[in-house]
mmCIF file of the N, C-alpha and C atoms, coordinates in Angstrom:
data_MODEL
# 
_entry.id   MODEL 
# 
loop_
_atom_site.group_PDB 
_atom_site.id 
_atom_site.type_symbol 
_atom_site.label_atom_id 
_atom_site.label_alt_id 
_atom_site.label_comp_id 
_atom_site.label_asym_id 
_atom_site.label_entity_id 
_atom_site.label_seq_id 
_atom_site.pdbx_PDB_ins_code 
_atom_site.Cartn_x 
_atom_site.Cartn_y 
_atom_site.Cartn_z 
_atom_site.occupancy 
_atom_site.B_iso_or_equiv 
_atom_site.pdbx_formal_charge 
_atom_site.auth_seq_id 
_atom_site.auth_comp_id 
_atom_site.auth_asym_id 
_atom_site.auth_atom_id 
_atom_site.pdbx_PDB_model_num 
ATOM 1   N N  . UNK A 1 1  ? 0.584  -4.551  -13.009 1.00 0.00 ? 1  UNK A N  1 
ATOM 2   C CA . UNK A 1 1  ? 1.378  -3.692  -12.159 1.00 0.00 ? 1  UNK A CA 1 
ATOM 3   C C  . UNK A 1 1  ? 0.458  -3.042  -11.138 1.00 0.00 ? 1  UNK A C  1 
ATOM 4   N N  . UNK A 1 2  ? 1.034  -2.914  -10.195 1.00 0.00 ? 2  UNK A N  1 
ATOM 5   C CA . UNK A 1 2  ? 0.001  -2.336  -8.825  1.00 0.00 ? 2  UNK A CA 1 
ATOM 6   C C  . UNK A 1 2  ? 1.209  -1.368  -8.179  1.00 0.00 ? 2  UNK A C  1 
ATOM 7   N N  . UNK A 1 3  ? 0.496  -0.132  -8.071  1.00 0.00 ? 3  UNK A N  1 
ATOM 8   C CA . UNK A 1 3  ? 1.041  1.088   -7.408  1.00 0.00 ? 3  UNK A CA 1 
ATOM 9   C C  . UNK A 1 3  ? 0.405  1.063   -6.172  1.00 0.00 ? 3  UNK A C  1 
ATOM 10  N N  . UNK A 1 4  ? 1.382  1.343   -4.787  1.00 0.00 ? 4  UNK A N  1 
ATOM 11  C CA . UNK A 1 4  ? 0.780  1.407   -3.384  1.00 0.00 ? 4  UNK A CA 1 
ATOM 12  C C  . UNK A 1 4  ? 1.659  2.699   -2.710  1.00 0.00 ? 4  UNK A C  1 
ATOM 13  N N  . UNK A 1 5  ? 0.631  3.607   -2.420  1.00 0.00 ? 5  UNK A N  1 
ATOM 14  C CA . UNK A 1 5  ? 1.468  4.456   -1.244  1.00 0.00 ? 5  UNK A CA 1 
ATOM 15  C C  . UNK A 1 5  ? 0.955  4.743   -0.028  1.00 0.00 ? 5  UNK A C  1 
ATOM 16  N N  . UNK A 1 6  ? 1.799  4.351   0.415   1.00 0.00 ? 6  UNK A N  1 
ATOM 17  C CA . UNK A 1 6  ? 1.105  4.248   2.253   1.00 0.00 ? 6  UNK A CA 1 
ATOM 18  C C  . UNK A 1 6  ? 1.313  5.241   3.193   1.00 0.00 ? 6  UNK A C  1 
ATOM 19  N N  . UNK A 1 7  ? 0.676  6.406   3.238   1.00 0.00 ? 7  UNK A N  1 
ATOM 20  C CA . UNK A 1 7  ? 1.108  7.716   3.590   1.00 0.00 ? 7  UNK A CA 1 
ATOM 21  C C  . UNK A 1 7  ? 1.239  7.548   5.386   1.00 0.00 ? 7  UNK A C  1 
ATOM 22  N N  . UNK A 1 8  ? 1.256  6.507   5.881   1.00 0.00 ? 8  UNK A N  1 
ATOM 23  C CA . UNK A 1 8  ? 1.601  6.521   7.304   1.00 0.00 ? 8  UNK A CA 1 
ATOM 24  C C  . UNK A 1 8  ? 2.859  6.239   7.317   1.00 0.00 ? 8  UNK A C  1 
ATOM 25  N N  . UNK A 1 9  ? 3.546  4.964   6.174   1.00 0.00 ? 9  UNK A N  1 
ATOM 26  C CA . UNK A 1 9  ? 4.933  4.999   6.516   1.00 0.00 ? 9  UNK A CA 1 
ATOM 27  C C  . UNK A 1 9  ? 5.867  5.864   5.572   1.00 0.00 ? 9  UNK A C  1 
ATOM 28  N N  . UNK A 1 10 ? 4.944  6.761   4.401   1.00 0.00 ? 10 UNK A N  1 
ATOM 29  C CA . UNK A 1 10 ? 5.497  7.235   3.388   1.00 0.00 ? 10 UNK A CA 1 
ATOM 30  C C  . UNK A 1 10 ? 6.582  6.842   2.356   1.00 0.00 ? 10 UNK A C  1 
ATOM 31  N N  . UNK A 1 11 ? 5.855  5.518   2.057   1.00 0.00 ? 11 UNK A N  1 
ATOM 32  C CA . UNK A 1 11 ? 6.791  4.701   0.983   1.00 0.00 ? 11 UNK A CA 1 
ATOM 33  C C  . UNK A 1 11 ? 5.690  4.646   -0.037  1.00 0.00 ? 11 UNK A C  1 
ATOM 34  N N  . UNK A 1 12 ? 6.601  4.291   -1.070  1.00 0.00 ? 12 UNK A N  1 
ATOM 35  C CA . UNK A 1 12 ? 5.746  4.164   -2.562  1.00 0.00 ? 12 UNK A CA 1 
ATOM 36  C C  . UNK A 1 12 ? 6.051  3.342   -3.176  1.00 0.00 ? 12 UNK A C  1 
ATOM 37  N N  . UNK A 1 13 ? 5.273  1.689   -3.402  1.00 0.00 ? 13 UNK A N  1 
ATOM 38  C CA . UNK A 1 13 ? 5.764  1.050   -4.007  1.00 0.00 ? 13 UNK A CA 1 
ATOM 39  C C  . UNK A 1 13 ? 5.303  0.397   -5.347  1.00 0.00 ? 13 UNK A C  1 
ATOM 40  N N  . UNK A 1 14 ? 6.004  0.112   -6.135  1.00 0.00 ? 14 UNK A N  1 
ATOM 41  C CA . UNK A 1 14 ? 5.416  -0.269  -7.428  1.00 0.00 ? 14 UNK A CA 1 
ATOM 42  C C  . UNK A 1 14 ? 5.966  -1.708  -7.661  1.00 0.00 ? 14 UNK A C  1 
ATOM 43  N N  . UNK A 1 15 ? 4.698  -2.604  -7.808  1.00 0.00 ? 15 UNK A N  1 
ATOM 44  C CA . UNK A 1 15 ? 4.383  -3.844  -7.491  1.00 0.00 ? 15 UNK A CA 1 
ATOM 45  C C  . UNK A 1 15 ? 4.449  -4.282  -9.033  1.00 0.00 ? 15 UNK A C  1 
ATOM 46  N N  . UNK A 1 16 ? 5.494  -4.767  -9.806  1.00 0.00 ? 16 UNK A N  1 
ATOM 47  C CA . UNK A 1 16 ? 5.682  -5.387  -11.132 1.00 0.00 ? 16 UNK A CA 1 
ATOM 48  C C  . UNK A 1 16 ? 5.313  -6.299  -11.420 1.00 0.00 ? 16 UNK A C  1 
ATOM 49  N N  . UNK A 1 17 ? 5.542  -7.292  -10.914 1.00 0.00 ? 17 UNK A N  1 
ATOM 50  C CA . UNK A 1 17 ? 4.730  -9.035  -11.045 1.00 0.00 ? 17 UNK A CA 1 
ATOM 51  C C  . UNK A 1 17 ? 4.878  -9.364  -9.181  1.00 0.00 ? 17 UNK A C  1 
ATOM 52  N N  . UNK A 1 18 ? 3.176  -10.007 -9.266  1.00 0.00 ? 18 UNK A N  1 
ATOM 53  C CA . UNK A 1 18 ? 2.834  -11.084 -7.886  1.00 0.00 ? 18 UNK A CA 1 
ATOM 54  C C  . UNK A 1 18 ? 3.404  -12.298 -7.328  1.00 0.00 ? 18 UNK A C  1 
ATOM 55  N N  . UNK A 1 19 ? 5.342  -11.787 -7.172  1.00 0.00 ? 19 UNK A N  1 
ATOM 56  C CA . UNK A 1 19 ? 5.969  -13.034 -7.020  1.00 0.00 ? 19 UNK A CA 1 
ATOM 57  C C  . UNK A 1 19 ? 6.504  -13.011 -5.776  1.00 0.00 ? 19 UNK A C  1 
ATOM 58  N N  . UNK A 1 20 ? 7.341  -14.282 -5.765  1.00 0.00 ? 20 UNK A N  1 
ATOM 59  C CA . UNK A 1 20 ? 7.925  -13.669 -4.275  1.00 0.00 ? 20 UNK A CA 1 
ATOM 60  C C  . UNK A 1 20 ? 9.762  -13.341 -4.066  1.00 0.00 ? 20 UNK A C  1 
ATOM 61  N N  . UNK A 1 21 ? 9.939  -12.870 -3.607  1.00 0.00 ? 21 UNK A N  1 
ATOM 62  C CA . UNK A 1 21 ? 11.316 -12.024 -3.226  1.00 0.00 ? 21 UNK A CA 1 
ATOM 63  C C  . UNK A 1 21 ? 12.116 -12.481 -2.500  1.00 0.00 ? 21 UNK A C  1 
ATOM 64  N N  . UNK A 1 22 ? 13.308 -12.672 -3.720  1.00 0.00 ? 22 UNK A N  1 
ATOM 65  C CA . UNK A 1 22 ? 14.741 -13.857 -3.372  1.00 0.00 ? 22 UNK A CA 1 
ATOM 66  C C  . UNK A 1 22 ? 15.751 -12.378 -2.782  1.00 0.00 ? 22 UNK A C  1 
ATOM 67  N N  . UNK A 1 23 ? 15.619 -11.300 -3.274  1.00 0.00 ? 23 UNK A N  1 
ATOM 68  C CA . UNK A 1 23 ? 16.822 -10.843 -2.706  1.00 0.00 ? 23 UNK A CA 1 
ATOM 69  C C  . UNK A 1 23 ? 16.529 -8.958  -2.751  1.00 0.00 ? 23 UNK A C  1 
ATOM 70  N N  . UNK A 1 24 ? 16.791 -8.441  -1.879  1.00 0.00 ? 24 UNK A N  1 
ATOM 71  C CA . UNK A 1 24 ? 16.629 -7.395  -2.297  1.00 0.00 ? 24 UNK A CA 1 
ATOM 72  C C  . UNK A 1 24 ? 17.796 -6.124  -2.505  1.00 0.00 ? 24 UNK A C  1 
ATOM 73  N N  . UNK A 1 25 ? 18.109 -5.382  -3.004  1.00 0.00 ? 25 UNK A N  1 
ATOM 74  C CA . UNK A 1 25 ? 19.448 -4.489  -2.900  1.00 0.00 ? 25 UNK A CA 1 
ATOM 75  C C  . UNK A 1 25 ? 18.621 -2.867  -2.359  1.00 0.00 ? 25 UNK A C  1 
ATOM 76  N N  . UNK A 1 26 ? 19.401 -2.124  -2.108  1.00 0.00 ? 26 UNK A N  1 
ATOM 77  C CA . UNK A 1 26 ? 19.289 -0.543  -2.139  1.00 0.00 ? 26 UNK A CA 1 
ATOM 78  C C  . UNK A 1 26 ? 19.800 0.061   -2.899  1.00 0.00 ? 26 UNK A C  1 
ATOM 79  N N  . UNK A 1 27 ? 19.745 0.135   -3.936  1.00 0.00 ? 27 UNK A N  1 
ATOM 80  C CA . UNK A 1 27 ? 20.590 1.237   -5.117  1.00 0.00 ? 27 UNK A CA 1 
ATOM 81  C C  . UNK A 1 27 ? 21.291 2.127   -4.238  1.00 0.00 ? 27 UNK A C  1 
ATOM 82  N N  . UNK A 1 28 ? 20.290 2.899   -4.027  1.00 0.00 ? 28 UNK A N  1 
ATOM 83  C CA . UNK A 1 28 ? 21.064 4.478   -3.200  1.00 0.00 ? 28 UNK A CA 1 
ATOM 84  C C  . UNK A 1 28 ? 19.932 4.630   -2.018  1.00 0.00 ? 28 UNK A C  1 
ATOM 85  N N  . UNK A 1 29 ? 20.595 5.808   -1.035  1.00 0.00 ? 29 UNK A N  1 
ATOM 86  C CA . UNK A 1 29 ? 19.351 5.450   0.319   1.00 0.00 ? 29 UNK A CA 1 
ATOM 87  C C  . UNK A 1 29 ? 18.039 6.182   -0.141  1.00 0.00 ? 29 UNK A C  1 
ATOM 88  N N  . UNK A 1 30 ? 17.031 4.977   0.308   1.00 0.00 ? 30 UNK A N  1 
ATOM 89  C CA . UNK A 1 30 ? 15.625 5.476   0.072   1.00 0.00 ? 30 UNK A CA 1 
ATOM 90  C C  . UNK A 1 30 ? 15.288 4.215   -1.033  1.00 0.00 ? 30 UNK A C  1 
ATOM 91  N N  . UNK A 1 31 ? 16.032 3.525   -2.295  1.00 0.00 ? 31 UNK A N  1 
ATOM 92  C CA . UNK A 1 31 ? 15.714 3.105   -3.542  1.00 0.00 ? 31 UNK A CA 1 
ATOM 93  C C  . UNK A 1 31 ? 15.975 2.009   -3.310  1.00 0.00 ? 31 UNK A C  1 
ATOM 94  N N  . UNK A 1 32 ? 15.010 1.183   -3.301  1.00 0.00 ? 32 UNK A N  1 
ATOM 95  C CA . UNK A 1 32 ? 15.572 -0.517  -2.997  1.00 0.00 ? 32 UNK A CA 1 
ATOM 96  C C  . UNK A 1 32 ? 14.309 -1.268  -4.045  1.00 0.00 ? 32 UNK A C  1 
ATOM 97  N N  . UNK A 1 33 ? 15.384 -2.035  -4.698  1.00 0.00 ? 33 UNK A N  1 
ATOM 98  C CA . UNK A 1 33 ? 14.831 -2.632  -5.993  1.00 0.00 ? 33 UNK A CA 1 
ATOM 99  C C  . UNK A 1 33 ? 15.021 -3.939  -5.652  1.00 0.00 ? 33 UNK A C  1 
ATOM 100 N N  . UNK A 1 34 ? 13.519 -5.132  -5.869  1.00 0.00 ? 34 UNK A N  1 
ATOM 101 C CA . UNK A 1 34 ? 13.274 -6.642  -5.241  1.00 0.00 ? 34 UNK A CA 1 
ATOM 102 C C  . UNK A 1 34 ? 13.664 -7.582  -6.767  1.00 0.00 ? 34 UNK A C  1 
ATOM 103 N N  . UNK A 1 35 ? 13.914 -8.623  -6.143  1.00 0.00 ? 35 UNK A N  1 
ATOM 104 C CA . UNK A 1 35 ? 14.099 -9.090  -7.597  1.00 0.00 ? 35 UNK A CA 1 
ATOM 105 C C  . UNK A 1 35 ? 13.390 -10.885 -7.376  1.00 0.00 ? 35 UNK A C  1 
ATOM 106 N N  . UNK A 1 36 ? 13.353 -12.052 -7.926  1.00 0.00 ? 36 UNK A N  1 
ATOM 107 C CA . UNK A 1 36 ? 12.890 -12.581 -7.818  1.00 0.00 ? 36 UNK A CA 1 
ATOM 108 C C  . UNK A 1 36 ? 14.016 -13.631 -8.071  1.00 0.00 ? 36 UNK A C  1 
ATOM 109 N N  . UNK A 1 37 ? 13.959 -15.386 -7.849  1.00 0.00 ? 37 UNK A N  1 
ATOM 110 C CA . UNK A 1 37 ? 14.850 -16.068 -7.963  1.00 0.00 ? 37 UNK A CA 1 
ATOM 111 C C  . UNK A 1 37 ? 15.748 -16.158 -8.888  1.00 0.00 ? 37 UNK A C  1 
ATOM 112 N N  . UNK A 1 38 ? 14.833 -15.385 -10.379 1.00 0.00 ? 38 UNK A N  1 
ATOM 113 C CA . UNK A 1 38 ? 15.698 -15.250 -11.455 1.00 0.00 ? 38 UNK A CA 1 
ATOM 114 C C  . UNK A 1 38 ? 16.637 -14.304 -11.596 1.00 0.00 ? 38 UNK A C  1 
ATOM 115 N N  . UNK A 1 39 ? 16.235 -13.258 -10.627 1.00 0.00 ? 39 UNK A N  1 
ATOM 116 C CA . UNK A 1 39 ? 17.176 -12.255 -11.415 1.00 0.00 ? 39 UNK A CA 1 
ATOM 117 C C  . UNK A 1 39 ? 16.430 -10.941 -11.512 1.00 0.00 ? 39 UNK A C  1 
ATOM 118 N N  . UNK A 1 40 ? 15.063 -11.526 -12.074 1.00 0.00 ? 40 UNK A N  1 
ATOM 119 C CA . UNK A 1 40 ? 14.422 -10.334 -12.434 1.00 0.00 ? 40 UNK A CA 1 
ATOM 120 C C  . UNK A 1 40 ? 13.479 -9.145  -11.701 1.00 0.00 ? 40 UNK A C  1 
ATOM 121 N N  . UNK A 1 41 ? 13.504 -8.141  -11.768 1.00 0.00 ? 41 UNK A N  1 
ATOM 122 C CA . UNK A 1 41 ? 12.829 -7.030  -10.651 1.00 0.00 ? 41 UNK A CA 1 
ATOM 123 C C  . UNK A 1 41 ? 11.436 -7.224  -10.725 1.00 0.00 ? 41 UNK A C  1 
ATOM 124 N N  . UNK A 1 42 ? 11.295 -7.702  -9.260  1.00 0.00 ? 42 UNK A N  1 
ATOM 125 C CA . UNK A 1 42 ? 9.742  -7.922  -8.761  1.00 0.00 ? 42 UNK A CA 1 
ATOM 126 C C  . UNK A 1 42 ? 9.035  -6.065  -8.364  1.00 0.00 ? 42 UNK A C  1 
ATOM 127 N N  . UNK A 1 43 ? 9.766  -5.690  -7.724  1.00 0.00 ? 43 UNK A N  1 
ATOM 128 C CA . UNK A 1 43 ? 8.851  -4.552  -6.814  1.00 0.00 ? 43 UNK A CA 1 
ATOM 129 C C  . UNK A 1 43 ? 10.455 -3.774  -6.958  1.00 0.00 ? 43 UNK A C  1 
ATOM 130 N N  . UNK A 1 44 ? 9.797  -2.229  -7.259  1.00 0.00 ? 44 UNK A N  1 
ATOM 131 C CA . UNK A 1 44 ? 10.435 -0.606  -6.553  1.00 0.00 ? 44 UNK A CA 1 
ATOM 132 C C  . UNK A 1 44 ? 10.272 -0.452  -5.501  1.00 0.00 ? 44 UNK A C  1 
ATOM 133 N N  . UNK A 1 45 ? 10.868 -0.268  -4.398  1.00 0.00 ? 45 UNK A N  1 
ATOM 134 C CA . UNK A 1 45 ? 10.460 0.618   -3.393  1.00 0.00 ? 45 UNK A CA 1 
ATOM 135 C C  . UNK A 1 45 ? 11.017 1.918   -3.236  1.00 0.00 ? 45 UNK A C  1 
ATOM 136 N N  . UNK A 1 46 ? 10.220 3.157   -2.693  1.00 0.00 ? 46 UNK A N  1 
ATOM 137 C CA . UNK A 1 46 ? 10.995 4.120   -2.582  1.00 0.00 ? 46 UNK A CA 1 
ATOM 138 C C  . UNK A 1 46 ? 10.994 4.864   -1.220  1.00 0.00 ? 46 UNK A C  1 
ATOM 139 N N  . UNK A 1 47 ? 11.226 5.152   0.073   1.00 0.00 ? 47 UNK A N  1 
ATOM 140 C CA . UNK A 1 47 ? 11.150 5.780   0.755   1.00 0.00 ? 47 UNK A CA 1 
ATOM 141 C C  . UNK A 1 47 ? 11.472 6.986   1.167   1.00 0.00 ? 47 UNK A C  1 
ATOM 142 N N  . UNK A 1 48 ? 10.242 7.531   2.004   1.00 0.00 ? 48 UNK A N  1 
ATOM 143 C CA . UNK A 1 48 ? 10.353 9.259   2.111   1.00 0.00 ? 48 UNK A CA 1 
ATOM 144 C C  . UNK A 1 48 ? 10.062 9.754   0.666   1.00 0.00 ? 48 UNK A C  1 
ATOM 145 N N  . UNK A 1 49 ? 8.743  9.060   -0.045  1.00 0.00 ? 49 UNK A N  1 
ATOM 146 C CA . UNK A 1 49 ? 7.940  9.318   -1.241  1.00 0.00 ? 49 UNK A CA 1 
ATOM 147 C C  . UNK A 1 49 ? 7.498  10.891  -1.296  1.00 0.00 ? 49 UNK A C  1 
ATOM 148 N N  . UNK A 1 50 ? 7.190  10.951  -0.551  1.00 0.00 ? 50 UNK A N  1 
ATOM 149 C CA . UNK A 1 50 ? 6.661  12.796  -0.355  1.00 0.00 ? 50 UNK A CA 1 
ATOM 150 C C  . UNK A 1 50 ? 7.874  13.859  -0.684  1.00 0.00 ? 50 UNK A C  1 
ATOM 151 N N  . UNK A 1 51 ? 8.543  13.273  -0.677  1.00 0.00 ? 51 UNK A N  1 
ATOM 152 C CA . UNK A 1 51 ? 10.017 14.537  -0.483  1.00 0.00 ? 51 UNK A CA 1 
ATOM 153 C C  . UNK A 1 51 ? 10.549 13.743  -1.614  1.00 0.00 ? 51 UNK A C  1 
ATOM 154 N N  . UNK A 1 52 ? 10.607 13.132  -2.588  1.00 0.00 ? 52 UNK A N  1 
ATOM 155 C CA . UNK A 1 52 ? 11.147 12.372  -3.775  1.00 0.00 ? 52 UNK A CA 1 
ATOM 156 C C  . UNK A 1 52 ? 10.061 12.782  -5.029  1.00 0.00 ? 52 UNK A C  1 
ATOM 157 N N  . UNK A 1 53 ? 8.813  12.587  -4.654  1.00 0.00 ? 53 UNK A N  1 
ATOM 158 C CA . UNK A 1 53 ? 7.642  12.271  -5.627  1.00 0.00 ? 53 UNK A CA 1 
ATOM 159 C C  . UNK A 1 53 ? 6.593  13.787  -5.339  1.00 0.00 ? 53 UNK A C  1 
ATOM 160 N N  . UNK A 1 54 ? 6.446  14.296  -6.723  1.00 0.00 ? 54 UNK A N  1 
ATOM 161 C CA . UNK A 1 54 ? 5.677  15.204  -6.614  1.00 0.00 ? 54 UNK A CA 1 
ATOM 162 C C  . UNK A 1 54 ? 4.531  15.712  -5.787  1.00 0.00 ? 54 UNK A C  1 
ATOM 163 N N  . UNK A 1 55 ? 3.559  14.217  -6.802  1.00 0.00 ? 55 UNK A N  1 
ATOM 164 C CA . UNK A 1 55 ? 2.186  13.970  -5.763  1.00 0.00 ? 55 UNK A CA 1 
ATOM 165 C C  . UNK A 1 55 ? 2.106  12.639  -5.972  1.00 0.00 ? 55 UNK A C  1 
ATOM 166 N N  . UNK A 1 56 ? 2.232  12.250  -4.754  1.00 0.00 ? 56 UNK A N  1 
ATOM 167 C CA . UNK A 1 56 ? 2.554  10.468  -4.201  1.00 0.00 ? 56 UNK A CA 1 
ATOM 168 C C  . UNK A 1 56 ? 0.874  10.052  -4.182  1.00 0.00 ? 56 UNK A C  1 
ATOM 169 N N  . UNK A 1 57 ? 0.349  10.550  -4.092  1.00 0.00 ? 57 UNK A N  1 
ATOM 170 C CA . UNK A 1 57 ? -1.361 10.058  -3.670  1.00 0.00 ? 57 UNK A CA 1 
ATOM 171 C C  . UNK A 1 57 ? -1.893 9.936   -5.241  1.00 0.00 ? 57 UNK A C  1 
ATOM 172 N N  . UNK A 1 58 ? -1.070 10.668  -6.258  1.00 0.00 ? 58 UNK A N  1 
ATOM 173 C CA . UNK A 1 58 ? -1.956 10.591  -7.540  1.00 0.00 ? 58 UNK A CA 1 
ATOM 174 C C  . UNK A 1 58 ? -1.081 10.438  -8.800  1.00 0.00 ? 58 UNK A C  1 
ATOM 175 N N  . UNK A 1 59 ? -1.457 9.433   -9.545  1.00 0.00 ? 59 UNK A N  1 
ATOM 176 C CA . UNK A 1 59 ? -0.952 8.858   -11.024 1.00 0.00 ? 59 UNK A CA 1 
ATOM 177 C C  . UNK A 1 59 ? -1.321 8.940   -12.301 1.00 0.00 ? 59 UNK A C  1 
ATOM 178 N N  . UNK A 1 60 ? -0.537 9.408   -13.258 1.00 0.00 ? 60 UNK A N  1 
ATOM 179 C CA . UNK A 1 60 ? -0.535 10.198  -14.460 1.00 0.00 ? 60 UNK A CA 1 
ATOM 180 C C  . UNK A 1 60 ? -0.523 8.163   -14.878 1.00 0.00 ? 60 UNK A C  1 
ATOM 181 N N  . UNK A 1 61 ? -1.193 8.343   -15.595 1.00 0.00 ? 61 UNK A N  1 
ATOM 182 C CA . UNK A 1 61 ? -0.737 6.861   -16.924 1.00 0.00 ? 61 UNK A CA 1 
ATOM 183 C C  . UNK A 1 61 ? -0.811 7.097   -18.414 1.00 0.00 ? 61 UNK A C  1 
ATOM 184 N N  . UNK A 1 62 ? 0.177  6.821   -19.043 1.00 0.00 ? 62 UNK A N  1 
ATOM 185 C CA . UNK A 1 62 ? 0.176  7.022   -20.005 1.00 0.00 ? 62 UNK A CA 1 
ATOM 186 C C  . UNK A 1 62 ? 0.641  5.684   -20.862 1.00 0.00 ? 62 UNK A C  1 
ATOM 187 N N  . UNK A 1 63 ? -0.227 5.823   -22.177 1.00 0.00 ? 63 UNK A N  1 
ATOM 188 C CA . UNK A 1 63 ? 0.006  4.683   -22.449 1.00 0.00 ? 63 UNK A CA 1 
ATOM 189 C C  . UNK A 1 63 ? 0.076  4.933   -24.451 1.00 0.00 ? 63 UNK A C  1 
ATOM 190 N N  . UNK A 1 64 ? 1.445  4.706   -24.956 1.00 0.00 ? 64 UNK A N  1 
ATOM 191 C CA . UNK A 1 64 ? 1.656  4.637   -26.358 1.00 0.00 ? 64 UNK A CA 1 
ATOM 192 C C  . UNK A 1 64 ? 0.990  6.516   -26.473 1.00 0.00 ? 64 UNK A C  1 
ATOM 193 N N  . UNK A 1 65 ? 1.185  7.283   -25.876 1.00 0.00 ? 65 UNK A N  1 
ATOM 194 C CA . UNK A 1 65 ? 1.130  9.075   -26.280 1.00 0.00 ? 65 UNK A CA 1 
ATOM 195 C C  . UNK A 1 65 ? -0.481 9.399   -25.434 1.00 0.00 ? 65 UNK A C  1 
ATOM 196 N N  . UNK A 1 66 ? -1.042 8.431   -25.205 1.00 0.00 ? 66 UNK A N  1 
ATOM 197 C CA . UNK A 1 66 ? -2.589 8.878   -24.592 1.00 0.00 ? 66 UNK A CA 1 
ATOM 198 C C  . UNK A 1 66 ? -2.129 8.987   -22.956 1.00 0.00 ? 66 UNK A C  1 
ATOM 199 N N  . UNK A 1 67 ? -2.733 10.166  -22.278 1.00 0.00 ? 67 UNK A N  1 
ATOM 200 C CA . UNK A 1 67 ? -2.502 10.602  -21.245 1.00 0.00 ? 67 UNK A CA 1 
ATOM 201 C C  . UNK A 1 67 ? -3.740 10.144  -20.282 1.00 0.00 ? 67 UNK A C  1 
ATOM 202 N N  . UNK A 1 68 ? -3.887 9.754   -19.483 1.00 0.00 ? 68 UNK A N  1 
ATOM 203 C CA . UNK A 1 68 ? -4.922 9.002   -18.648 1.00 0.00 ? 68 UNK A CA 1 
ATOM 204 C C  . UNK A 1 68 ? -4.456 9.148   -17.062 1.00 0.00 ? 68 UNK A C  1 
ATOM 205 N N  . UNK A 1 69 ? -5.590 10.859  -16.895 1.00 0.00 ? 69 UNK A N  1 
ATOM 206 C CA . UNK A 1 69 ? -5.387 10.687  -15.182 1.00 0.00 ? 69 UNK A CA 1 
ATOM 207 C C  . UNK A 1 69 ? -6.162 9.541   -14.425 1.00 0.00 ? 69 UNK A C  1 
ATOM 208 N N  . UNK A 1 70 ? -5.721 9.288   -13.346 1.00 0.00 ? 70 UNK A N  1 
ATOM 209 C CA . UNK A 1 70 ? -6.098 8.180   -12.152 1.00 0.00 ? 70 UNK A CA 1 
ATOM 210 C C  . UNK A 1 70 ? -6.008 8.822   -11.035 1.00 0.00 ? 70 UNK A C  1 
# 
């Protein structure tokens, strides 16, 4: 998984698998979820990340209860 936020266009995207993108929808405005020939969700996008996302520049990971800043 690969997290990208690009503070010039202020989107935030979270990159699930390195495939390529059959179709994409907008849930609701700003939330557009990619999916791949199967079906399945390639990439999140979210726009206007700054005004959605706490702190867009920095990621909490957590993994099975262990907390791991990045």
């Amino acid at each position: 998984m690969k997290v990208i936020y690009d503070q010039e266009t202020d989107t935030l995207n979270l990159i699930l698998k390195d495939t390529a993108i059959k179709e994409s929808d907008e849930l609701k405005e700003g939330l557009i979820i990619d999916y791949d020939a199967e079906g399945k969700i390639v990439s999140i996008e979210l726009i206007d990340a700054s005004k959605n996302v706490s702190e867009p520049t920095g990621i909490l990971y957590e993994l099975k209860g262990t907390k791991t800043a990045v």
